[in-house]
mmCIF file as gemmi writes it, N, C-alpha and C atoms, coordinates in Angstrom:
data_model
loop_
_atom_site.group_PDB
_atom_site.id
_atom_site.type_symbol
_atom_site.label_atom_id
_atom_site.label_alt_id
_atom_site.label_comp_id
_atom_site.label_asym_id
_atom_site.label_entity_id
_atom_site.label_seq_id
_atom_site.pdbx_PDB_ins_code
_atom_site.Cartn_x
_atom_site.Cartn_y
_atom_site.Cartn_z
_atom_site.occupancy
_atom_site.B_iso_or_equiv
_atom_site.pdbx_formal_charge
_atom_site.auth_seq_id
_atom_site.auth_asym_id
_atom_site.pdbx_PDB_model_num
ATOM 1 N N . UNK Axp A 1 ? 24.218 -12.847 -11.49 1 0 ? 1 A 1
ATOM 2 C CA . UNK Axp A 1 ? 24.178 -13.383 -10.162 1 0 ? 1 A 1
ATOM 3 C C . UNK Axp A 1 ? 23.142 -12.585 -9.366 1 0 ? 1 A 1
ATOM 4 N N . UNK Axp A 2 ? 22.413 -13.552 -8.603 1 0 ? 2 A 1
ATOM 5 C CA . UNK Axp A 2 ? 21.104 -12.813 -7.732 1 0 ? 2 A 1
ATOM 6 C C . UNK Axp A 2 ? 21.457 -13.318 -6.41 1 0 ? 2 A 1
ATOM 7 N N . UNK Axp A 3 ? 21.462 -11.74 -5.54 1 0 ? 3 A 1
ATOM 8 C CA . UNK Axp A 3 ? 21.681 -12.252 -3.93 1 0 ? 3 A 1
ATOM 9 C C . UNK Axp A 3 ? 20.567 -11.478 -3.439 1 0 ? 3 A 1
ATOM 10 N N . UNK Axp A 4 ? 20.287 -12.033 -1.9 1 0 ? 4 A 1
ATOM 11 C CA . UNK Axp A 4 ? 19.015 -11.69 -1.274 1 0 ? 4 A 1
ATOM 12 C C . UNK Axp A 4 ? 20.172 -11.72 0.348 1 0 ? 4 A 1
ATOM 13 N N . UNK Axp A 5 ? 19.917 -10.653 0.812 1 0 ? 5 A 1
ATOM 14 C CA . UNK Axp A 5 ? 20.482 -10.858 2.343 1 0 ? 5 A 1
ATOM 15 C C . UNK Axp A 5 ? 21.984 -11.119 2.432 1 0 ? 5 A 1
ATOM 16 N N . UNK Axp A 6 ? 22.418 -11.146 1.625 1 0 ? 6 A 1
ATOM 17 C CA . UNK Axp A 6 ? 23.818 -11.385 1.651 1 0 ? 6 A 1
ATOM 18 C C . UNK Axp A 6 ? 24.522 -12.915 0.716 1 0 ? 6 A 1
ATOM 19 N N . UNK Axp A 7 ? 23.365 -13.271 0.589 1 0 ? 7 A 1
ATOM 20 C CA . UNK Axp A 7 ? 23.494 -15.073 0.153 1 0 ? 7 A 1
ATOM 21 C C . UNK Axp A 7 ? 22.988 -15.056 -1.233 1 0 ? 7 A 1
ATOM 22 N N . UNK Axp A 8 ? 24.063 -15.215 -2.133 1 0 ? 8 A 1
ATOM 23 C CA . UNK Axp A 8 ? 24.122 -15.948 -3.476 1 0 ? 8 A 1
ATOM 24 C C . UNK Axp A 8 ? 22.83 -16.52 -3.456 1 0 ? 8 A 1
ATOM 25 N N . UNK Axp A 9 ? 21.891 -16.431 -5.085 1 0 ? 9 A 1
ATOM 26 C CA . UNK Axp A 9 ? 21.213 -17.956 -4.588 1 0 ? 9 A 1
ATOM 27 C C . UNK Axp A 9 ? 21.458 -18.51 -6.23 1 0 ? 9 A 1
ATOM 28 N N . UNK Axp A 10 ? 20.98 -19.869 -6.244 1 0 ? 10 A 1
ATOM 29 C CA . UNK Axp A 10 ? 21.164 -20.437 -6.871 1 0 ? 10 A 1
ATOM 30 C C . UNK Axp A 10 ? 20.054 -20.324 -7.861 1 0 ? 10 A 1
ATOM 31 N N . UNK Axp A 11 ? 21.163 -19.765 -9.594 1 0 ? 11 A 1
ATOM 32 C CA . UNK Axp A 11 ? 19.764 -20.461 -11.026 1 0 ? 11 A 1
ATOM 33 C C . UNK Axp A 11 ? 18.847 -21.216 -10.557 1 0 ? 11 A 1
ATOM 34 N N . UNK Axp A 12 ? 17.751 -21.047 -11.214 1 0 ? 12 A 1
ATOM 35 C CA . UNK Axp A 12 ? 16.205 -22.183 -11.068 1 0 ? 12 A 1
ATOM 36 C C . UNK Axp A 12 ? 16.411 -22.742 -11.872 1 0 ? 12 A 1
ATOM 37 N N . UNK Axp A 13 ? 16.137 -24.027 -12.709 1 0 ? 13 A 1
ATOM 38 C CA . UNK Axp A 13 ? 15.735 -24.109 -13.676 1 0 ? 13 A 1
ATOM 39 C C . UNK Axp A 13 ? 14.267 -24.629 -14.186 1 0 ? 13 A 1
ATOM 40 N N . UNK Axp A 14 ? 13.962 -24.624 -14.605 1 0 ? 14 A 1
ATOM 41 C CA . UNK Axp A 14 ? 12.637 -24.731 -15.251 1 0 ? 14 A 1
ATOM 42 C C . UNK Axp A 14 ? 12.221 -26.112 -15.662 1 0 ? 14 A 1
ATOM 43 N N . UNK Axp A 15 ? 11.073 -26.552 -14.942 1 0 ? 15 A 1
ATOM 44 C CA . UNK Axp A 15 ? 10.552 -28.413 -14.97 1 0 ? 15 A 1
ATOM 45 C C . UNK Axp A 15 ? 9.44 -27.771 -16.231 1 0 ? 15 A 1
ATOM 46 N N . UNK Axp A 16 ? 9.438 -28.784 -17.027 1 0 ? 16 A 1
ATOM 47 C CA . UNK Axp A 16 ? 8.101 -28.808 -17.548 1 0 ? 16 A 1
ATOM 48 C C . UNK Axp A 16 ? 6.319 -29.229 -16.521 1 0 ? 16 A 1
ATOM 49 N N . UNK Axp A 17 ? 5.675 -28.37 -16.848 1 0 ? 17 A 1
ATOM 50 C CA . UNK Axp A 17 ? 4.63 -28.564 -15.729 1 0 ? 17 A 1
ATOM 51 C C . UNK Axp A 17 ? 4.146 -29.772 -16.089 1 0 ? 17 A 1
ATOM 52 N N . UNK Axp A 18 ? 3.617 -30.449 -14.473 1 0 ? 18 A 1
ATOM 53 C CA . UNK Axp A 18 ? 3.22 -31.739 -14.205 1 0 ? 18 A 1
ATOM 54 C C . UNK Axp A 18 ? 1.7 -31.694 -14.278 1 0 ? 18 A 1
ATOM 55 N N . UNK Axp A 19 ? 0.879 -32.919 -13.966 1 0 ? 19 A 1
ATOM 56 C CA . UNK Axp A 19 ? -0.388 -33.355 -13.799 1 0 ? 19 A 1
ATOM 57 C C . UNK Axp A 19 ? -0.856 -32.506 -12.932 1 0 ? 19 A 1
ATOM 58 N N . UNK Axp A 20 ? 0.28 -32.275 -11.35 1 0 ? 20 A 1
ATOM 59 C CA . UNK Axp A 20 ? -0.302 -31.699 -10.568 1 0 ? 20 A 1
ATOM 60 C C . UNK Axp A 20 ? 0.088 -30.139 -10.619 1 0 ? 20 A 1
ATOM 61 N N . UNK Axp A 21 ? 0.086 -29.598 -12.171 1 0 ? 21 A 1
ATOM 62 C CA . UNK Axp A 21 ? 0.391 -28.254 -11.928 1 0 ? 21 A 1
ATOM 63 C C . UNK Axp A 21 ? 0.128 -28.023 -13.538 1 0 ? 21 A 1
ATOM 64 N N . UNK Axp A 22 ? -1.216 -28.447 -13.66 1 0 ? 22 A 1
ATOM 65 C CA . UNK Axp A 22 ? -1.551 -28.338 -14.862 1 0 ? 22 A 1
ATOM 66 C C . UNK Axp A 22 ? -2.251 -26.748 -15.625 1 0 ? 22 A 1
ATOM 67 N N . UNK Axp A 23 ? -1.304 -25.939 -16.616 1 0 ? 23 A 1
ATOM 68 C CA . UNK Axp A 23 ? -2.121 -24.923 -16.886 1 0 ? 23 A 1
ATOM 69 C C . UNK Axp A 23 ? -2.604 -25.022 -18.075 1 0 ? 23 A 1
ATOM 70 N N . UNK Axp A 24 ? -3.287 -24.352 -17.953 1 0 ? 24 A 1
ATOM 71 C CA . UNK Axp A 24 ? -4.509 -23.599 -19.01 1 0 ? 24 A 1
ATOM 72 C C . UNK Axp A 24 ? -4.355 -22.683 -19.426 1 0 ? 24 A 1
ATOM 73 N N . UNK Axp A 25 ? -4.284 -22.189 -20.746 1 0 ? 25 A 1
ATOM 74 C CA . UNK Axp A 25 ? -4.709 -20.872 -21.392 1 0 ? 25 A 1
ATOM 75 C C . UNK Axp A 25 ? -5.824 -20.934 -22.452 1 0 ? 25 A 1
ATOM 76 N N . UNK Axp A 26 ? -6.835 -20.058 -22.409 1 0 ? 26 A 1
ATOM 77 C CA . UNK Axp A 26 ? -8.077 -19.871 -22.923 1 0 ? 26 A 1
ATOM 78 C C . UNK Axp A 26 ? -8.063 -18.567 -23.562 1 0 ? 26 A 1
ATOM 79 N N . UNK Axp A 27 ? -7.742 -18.461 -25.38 1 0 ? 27 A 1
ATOM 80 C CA . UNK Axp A 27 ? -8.072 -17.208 -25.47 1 0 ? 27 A 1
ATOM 81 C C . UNK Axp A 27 ? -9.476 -16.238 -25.327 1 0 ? 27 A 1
ATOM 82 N N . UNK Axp A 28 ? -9.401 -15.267 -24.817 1 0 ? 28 A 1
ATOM 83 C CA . UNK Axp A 28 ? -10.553 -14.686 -24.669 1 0 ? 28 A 1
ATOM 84 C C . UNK Axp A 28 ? -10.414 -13.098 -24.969 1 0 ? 28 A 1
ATOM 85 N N . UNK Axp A 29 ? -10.904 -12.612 -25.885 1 0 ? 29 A 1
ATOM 86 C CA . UNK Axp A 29 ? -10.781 -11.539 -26.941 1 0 ? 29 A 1
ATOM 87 C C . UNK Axp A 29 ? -9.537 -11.479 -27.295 1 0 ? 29 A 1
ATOM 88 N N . UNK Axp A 30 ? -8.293 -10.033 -26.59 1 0 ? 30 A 1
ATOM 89 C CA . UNK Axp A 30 ? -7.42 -9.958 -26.951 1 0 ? 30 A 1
ATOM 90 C C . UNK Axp A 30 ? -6.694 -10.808 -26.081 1 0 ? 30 A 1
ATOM 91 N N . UNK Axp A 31 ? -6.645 -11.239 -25.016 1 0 ? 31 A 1
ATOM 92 C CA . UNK Axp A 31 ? -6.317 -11.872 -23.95 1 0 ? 31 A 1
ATOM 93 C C . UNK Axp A 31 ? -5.937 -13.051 -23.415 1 0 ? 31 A 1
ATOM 94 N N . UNK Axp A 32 ? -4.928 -13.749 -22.845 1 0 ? 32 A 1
ATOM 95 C CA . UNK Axp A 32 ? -5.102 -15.345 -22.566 1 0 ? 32 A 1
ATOM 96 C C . UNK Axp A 32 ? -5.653 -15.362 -20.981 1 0 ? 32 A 1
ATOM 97 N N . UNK Axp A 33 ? -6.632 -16.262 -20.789 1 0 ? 33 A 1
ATOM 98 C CA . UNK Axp A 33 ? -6.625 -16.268 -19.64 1 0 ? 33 A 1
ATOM 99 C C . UNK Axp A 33 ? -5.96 -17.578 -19.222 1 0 ? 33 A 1
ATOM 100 N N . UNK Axp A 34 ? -5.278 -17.632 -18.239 1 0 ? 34 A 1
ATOM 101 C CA . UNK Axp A 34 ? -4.511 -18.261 -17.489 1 0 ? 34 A 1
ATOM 102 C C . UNK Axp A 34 ? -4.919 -18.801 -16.24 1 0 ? 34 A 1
ATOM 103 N N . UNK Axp A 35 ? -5.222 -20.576 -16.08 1 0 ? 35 A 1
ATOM 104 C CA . UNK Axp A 35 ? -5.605 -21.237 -15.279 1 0 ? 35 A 1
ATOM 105 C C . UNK Axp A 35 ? -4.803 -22.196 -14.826 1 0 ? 35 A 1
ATOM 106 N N . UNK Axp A 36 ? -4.435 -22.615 -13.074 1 0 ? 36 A 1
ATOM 107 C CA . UNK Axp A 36 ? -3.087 -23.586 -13.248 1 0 ? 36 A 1
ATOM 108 C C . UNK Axp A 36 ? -4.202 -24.478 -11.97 1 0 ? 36 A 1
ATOM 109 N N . UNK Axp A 37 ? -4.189 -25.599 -12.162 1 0 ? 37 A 1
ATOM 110 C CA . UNK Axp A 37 ? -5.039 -26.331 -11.235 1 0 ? 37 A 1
ATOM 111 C C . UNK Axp A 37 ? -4.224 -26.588 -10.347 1 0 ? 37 A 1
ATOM 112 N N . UNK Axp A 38 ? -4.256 -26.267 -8.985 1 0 ? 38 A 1
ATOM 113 C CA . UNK Axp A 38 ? -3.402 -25.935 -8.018 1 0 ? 38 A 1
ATOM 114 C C . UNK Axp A 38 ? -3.81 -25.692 -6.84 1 0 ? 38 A 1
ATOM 115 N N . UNK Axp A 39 ? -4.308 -26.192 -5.818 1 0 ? 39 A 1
ATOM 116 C CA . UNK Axp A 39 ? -4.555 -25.465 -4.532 1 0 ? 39 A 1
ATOM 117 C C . UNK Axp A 39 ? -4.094 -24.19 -4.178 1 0 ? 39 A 1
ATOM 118 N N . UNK Axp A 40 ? -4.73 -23.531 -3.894 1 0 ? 40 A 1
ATOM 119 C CA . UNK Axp A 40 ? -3.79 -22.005 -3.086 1 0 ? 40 A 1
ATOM 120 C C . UNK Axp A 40 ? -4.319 -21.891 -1.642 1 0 ? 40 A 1
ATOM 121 N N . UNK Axp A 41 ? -3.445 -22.556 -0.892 1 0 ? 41 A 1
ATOM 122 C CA . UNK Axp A 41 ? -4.026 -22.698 0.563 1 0 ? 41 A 1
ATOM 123 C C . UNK Axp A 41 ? -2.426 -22.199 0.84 1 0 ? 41 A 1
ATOM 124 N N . UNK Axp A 42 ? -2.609 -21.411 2.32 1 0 ? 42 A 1
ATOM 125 C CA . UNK Axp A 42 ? -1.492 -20.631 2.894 1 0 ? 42 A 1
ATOM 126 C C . UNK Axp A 42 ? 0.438 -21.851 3.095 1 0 ? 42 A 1
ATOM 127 N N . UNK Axp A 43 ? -0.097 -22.992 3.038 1 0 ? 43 A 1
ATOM 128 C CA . UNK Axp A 43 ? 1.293 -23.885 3.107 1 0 ? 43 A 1
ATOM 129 C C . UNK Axp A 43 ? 1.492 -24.093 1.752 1 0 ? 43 A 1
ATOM 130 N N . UNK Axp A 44 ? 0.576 -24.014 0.441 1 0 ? 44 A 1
ATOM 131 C CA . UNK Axp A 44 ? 1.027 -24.663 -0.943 1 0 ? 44 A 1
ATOM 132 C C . UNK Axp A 44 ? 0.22 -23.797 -1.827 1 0 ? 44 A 1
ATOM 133 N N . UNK Axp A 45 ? 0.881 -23.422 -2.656 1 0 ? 45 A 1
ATOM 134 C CA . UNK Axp A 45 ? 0.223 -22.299 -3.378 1 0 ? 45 A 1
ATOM 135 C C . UNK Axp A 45 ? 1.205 -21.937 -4.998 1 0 ? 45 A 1
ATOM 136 N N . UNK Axp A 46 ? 0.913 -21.246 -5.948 1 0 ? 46 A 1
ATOM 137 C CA . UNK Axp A 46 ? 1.291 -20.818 -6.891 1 0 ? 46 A 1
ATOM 138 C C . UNK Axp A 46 ? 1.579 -19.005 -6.485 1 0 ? 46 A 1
ATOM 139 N N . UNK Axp A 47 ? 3.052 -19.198 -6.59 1 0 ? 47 A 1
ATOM 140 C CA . UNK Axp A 47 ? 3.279 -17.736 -5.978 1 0 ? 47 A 1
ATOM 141 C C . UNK Axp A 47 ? 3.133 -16.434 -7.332 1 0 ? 47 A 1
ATOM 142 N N . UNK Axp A 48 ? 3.542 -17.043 -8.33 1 0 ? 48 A 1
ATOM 143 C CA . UNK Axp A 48 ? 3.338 -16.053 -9.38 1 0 ? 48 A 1
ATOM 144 C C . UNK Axp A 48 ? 3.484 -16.694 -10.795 1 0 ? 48 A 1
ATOM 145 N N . UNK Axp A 49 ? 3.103 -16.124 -11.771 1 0 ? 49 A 1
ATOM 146 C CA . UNK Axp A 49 ? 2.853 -16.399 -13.271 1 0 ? 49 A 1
ATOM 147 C C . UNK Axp A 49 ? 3.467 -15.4 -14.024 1 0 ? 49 A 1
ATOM 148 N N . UNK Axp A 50 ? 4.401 -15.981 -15.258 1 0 ? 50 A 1
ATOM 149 C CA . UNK Axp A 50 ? 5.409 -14.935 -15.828 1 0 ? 50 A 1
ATOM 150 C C . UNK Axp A 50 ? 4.902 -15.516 -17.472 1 0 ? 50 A 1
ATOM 151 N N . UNK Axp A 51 ? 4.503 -14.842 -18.255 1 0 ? 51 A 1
ATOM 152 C CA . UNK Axp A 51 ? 4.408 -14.592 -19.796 1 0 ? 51 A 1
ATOM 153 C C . UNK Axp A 51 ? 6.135 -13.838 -20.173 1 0 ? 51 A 1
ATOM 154 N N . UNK Axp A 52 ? 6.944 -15.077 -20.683 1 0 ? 52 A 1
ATOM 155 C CA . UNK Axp A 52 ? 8.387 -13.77 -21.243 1 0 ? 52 A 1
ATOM 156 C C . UNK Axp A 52 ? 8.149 -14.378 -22.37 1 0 ? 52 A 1
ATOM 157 N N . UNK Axp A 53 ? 8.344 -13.228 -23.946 1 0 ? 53 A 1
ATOM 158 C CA . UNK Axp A 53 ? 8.506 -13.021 -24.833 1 0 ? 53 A 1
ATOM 159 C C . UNK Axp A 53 ? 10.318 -13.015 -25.258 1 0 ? 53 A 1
ATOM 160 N N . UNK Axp A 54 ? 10.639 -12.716 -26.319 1 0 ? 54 A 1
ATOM 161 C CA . UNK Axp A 54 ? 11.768 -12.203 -26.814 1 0 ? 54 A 1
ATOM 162 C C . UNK Axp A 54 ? 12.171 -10.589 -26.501 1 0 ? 54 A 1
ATOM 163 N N . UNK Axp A 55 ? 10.63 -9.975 -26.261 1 0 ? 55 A 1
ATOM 164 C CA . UNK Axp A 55 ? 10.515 -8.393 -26.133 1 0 ? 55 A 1
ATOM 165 C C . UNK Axp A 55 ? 9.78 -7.953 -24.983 1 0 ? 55 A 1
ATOM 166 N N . UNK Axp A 56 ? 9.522 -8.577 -24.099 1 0 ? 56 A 1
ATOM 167 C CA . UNK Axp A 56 ? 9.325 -8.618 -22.9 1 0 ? 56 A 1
ATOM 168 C C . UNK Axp A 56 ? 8.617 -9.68 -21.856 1 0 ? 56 A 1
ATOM 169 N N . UNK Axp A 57 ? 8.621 -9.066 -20.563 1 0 ? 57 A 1
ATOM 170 C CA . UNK Axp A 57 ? 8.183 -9.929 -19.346 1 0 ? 57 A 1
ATOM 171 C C . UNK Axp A 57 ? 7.013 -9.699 -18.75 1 0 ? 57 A 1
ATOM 172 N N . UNK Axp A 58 ? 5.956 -10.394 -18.456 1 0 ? 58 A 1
ATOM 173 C CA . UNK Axp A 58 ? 4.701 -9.498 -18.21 1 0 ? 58 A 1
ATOM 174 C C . UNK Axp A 58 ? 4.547 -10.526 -16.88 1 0 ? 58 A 1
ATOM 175 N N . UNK Axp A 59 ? 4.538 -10.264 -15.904 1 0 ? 59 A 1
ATOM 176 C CA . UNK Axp A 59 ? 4.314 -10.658 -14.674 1 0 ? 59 A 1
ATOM 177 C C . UNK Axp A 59 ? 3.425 -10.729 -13.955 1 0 ? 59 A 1
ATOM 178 N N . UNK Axp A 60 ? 2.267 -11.223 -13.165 1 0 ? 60 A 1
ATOM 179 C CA . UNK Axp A 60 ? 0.864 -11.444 -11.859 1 0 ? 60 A 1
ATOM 180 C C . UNK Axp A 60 ? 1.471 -12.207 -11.007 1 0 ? 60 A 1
ATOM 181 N N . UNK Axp A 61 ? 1.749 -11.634 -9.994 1 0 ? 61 A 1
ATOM 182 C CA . UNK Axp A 61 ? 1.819 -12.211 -8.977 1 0 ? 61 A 1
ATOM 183 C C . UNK Axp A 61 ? 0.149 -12.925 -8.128 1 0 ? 61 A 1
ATOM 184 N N . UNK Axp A 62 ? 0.354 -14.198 -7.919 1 0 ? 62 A 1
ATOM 185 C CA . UNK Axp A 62 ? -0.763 -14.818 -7.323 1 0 ? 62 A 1
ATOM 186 C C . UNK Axp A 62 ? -0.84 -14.693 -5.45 1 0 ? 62 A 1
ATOM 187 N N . UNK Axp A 63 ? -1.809 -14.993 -5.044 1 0 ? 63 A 1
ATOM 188 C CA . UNK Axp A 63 ? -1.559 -15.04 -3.339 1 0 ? 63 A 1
ATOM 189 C C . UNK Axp A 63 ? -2.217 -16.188 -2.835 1 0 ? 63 A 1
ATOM 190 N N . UNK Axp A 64 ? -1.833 -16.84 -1.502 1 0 ? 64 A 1
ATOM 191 C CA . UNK Axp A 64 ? -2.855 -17.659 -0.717 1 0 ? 64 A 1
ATOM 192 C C . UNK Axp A 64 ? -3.56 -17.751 -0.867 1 0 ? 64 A 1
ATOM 193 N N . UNK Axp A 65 ? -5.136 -18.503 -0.819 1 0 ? 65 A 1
ATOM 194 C CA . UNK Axp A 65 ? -6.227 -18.433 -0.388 1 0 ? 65 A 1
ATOM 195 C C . UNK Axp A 65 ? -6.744 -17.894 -1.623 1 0 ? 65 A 1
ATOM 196 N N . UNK Axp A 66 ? -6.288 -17.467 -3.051 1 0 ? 66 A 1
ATOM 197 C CA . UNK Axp A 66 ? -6.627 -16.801 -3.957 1 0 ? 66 A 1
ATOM 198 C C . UNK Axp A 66 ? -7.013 -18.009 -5.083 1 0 ? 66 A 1
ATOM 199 N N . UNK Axp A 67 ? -7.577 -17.128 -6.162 1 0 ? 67 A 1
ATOM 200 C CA . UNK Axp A 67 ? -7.318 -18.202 -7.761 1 0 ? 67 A 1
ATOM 201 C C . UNK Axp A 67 ? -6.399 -18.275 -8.313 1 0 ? 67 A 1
ATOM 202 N N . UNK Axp A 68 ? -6.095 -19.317 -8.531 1 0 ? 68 A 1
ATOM 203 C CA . UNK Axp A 68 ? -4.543 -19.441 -9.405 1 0 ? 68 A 1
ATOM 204 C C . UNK Axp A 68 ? -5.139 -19.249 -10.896 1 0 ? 68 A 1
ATOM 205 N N . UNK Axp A 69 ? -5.213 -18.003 -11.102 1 0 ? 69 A 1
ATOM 206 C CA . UNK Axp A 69 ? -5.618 -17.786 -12.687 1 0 ? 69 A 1
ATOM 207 C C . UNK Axp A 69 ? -5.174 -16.326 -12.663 1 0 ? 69 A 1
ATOM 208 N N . UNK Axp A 70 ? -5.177 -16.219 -14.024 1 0 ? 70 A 1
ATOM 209 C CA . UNK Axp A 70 ? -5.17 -14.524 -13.969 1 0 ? 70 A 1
ATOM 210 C C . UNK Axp A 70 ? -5.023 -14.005 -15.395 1 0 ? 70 A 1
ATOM 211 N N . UNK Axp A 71 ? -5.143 -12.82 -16.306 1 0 ? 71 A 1
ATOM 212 C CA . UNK Axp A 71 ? -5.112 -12.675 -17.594 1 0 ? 71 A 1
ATOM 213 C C . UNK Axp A 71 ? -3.509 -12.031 -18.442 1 0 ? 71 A 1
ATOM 214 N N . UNK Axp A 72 ? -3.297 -12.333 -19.505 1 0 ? 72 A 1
ATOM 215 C CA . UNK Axp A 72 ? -2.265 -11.97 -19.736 1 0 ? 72 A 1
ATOM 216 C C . UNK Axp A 72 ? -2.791 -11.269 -21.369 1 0 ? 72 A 1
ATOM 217 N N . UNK Axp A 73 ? -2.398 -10.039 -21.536 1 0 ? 73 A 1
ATOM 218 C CA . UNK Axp A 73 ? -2.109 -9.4 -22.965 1 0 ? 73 A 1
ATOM 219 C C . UNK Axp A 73 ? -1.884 -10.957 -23.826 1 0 ? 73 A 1
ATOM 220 N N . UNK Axp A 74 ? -2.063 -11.29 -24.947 1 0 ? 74 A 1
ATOM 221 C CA . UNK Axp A 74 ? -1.565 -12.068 -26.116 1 0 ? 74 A 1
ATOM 222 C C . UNK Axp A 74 ? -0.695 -10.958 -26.926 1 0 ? 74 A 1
ATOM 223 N N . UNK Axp A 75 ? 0.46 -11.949 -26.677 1 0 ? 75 A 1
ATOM 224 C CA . UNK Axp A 75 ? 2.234 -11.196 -26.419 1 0 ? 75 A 1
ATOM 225 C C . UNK Axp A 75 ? 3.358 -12.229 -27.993 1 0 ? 75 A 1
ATOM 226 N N . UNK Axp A 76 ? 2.441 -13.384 -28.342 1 0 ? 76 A 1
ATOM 227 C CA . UNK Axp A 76 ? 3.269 -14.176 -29.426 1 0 ? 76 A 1
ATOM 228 C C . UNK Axp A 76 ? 4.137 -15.106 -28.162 1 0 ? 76 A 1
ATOM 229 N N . UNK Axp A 77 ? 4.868 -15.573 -29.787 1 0 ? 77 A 1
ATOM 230 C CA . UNK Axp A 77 ? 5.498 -16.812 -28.887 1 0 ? 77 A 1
ATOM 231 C C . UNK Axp A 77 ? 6.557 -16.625 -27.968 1 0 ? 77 A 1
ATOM 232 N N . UNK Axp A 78 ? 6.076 -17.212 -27.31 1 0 ? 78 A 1
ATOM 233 C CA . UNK Axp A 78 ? 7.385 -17.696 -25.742 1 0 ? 78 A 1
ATOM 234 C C . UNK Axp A 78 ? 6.879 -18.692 -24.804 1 0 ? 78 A 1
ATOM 235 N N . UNK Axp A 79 ? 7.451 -18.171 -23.414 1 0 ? 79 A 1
ATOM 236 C CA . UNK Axp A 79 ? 7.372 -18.987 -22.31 1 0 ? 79 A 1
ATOM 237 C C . UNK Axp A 79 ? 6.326 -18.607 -21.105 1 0 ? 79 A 1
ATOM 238 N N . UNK Axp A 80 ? 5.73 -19.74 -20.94 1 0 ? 80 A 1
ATOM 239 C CA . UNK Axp A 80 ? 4.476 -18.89 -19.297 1 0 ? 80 A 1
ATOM 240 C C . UNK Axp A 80 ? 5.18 -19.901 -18.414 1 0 ? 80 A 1
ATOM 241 N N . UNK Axp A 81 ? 5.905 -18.853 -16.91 1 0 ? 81 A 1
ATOM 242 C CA . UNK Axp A 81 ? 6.162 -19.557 -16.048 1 0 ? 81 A 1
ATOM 243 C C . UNK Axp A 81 ? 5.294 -19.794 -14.691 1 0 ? 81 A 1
ATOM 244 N N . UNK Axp A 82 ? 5.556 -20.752 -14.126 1 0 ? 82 A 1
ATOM 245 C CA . UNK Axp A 82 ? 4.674 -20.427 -12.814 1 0 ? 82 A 1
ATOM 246 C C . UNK Axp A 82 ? 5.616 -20.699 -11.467 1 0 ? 82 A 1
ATOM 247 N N . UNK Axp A 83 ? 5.498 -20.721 -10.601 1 0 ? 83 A 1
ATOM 248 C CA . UNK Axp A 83 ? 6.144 -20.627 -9.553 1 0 ? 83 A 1
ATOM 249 C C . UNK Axp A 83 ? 5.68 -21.228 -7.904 1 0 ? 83 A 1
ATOM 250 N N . UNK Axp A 84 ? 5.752 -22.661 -8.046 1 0 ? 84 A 1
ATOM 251 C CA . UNK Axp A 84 ? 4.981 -23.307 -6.942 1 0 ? 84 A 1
ATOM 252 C C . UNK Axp A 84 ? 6.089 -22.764 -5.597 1 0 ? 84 A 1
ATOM 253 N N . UNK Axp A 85 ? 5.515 -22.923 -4.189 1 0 ? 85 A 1
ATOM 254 C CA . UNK Axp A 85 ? 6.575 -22.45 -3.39 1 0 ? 85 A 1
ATOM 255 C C . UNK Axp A 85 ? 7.016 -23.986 -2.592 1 0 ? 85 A 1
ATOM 256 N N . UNK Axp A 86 ? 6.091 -25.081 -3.14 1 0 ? 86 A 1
ATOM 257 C CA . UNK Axp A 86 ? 6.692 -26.134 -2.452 1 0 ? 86 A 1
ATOM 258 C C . UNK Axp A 86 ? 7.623 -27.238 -4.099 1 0 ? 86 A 1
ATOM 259 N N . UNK Axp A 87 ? 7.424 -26.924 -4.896 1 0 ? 87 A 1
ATOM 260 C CA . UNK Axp A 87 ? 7.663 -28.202 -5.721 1 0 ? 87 A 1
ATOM 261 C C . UNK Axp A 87 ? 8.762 -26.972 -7.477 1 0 ? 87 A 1
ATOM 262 N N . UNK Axp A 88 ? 8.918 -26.184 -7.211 1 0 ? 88 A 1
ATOM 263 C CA . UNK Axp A 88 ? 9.865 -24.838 -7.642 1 0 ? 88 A 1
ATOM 264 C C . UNK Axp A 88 ? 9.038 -24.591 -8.978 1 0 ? 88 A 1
ATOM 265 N N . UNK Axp A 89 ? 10.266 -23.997 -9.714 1 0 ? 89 A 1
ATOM 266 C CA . UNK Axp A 89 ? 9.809 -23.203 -11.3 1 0 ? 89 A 1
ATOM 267 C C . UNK Axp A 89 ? 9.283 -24.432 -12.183 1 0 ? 89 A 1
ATOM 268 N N . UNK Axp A 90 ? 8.283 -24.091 -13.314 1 0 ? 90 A 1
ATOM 269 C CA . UNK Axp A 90 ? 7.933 -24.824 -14.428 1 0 ? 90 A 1
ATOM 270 C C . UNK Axp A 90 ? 7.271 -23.632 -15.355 1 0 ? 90 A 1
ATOM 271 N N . UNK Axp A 91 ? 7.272 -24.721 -16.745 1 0 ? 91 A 1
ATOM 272 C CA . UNK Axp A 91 ? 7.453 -23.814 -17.558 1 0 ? 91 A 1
ATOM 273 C C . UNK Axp A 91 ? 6.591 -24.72 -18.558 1 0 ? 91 A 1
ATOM 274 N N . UNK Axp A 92 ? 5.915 -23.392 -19.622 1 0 ? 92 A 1
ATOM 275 C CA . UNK Axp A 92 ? 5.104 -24.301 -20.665 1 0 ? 92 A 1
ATOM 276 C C . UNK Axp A 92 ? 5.217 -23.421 -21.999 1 0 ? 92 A 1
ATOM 277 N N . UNK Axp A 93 ? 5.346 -24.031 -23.139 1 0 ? 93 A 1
ATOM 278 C CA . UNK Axp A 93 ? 5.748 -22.973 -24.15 1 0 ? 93 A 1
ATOM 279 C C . UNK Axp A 93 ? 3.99 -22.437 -24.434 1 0 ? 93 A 1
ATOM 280 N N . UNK Axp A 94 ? 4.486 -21.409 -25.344 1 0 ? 94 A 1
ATOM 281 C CA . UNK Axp A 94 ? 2.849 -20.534 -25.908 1 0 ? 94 A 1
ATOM 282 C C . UNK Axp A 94 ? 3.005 -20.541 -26.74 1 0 ? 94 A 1
């Protein structure tokens, strides 16, 4: 259970990503780079990007006005999440 301020909040669960929240991964040496076509303007934006493994969580937080991209270690198989702040969690396997 996760509370913030005093208030329970409620499991996310995880949409498979849409047309309008389309990512990308591009390997590049050891690395994926990570692209989510997405506006990042201060009302609609991609708040952060999560690579979880079986053996860990590797996290970038994104900002406003920023690129919604960013690089991740190549970690094997799992899940890359992203985190819209208007349309919630989605998820794409690796």
């Amino acid at each position: 259970m996760v509370s913030c301020c005093g208030i329970t909040l409620p499991p996310l669960e995880a949409e498979p990503a849409d047309d309008d929240h389309q990512i990308t991964l591009t390997p590049v040496e050891d690395e994926q780079f990570l692209t989510v076509r997405h506006s990042m303007t201060r009302e609609h934006y991609i708040s952060f990007a999560a690579y979880v493994t079986t053996d860990r969580v590797l996290l970038a937080k994104l900002y406003p006005e920023g690129a919604a991209e960013t690089r991740f270690p190549r970690a094997g198989t799992g899940y890359l999440y992203i985190y819209c702040n208007r349309h919630g969690l989605m998820r794409r396997n690796v």
